[in-house]
TIZA-567250 format. One record per residue (C-alpha): x, y negated, z negated; residue in three letters. Coordinates in pm, whole numbers, plus 50000, padded with zeros to 5 digits. Example, Ala and Ser with C-alpha at 12.3 -4.5 7.8 and 13.67 -1.06 7.14 Angstrom:
BEGIN
512305045049220Ala 513675010649286Ser 
//
This chain:
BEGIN
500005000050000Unk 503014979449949Unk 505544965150230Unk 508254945350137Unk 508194926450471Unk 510544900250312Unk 513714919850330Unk 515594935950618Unk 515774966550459Unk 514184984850149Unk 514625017149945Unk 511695046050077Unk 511075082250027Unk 511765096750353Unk 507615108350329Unk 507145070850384Unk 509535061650685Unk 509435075251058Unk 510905066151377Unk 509445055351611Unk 510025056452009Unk 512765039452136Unk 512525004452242Unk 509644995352033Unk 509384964151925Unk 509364963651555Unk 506994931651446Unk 504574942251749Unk 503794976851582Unk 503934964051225Unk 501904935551324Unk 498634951451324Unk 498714990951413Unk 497624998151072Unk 494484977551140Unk 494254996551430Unk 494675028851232Unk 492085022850971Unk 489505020951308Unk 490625046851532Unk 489905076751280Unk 486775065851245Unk 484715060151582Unk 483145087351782Unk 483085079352120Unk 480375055352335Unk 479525040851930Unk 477965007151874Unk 479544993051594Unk 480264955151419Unk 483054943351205Unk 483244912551003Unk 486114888751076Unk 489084913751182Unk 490224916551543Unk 492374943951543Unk 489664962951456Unk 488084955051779Unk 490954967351959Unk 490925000451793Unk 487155002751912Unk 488174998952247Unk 490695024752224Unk 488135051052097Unk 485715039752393Unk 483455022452175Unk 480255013052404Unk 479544980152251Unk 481544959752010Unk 479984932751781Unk 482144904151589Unk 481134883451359Unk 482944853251245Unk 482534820651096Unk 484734806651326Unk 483514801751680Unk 487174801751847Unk 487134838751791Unk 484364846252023Unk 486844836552324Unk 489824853652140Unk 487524884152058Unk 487064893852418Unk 490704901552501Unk 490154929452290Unk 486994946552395Unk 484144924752194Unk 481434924552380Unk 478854905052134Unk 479374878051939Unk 477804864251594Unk 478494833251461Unk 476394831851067Unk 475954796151093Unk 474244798551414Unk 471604822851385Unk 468874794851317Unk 468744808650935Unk 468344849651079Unk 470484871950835Unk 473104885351027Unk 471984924150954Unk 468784914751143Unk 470044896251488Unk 472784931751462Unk 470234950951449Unk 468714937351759Unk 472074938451948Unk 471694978451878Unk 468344985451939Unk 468254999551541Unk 471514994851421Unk 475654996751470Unk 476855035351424Unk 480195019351251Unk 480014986451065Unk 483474976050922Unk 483624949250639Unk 486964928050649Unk 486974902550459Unk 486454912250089Unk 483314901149992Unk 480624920249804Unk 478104900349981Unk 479544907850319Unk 479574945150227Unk 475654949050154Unk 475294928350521Unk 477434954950650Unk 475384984950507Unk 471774963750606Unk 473374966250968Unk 474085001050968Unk 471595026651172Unk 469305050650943Unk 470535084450977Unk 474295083051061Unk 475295046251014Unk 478615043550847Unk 479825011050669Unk 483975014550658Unk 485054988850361Unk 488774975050462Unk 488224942350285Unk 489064938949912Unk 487234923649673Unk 489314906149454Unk 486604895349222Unk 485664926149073Unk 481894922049213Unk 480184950249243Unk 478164965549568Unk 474924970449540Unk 473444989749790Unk 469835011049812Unk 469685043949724Unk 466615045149931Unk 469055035250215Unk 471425064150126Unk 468765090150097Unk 467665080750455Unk 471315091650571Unk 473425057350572Unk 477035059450430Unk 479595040450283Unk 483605046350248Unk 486285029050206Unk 489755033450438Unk 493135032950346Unk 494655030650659Unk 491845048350834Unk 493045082850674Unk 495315085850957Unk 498905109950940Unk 501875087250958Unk 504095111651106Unk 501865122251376Unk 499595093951465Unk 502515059451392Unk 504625073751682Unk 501205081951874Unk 500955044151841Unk 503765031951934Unk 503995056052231Unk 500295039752361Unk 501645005852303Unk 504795012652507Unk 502275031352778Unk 500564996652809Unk 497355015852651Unk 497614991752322Unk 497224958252339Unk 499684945152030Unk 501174912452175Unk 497634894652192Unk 497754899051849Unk 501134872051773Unk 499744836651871Unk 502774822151690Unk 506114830151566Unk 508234806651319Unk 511694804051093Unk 511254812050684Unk 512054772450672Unk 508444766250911Unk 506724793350642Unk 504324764750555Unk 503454760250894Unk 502534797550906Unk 500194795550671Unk 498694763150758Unk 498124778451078Unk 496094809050902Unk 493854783050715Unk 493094768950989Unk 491814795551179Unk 494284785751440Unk 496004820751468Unk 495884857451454Unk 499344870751311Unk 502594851651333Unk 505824861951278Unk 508054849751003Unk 512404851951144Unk 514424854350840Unk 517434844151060Unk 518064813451201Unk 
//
């Protein structure tokens, strides 16, 4: 669960490390294949599904063959960014004329998403999730973490009637099969990882970085420890 990402090299069990292909760019496949990860494991193919505020997950989707792909997103910049990796729907909250967002996703899927991920970390954003999900097989995938200890309060009416809800550490994925799988589909031009860096900066620019997060100006960017 823990990545020291601020040194050039750490201490690991050898359980924990594995090499990767050759000529694989390092900050590409760190950058978000374990997003990826936590999706892939998880879609059937030709599923509907939504995720709050994460795009790699949408790229995973796409990967599986997801038929329709739903973000949702406070910010509307992301609708543009969205479709470079397979969303095909949009939601934007604050522009649903007042609709809960469960309700205008369940008429995008005729009934419900199969596959509803949760990204942010919100309690609030989890029972939306769950509301969105089909009866009998819809799946709510929690990658977000709630920092605030709230708890998720969901219908057991809901579950009885065949919904589900799990959380993913990584998408329960095998590190030393699927990471070079991975990197072998990103160097096959299959994975889309470089849409993913809109910026790169020096340690010194770190502020920048993280101004640039706030501001819903970028995706990932990479932080050069060298000069």
């Amino acid at each position: 669960m823990r990545v020291d990402t601020g040194f050039q090299s750490i201490i690991c069990k050898k359980e924990s490390s594995k090499i990767t292909p050759d000529l694989t760019s390092v900050e590409k496949v760190k950058s978000d294949g374990s997003d990826i990860g936590k999706t892939v494991d998880h879609i059937q193919l030709e599923s509907k599904l939504f995720n709050y505020g994460r795009t790699p997950v949408a790229e995973g989707a796409r990967l599986r063959g997801a038929s329709k792909i739903i973000g949702v997103d406070l910010n509307p910049n992301k609708s543009e960014i969205g479709k470079k990796f397979g969303i095909t729907d949009f939601v934007n909250p604050a522009a649903t004329g007042g609709r809960p967002v469960s309700e205008v996703i369940n008429d995008l899927t005729d009934g419900g998403a199969d596959y509803c991920f949760e990204c942010i970390g919100l309690a609030s954003l989890m029972q939306d999730a769950f509301s969105s999900c089909r009866e009998g097989w819809g799946k709510t995938v929690i990658l977000g973490v709630e920092m605030h200890g709230s708890p998720l309060n969901v219908s057991s009416y809901e579950i009885l009637k065949g919904k589900t809800v799990t959380g993913s550490m990584f998408g329960g994925i095998k590190p030393k099969i699927d990471i070079p799988l991975f990197a072998r589909k990103y160097l096959d031009k299959e994975l889309n990882l470089e849409g993913f860096i809109t910026h790169q900066v020096k340690f010194k620019d770190i502020n920048t970085a993280f101004s640039l997060l706030l501001e819903g100006k970028s995706l990932r960017c990479i932080i050069w420890m060298d000069d």
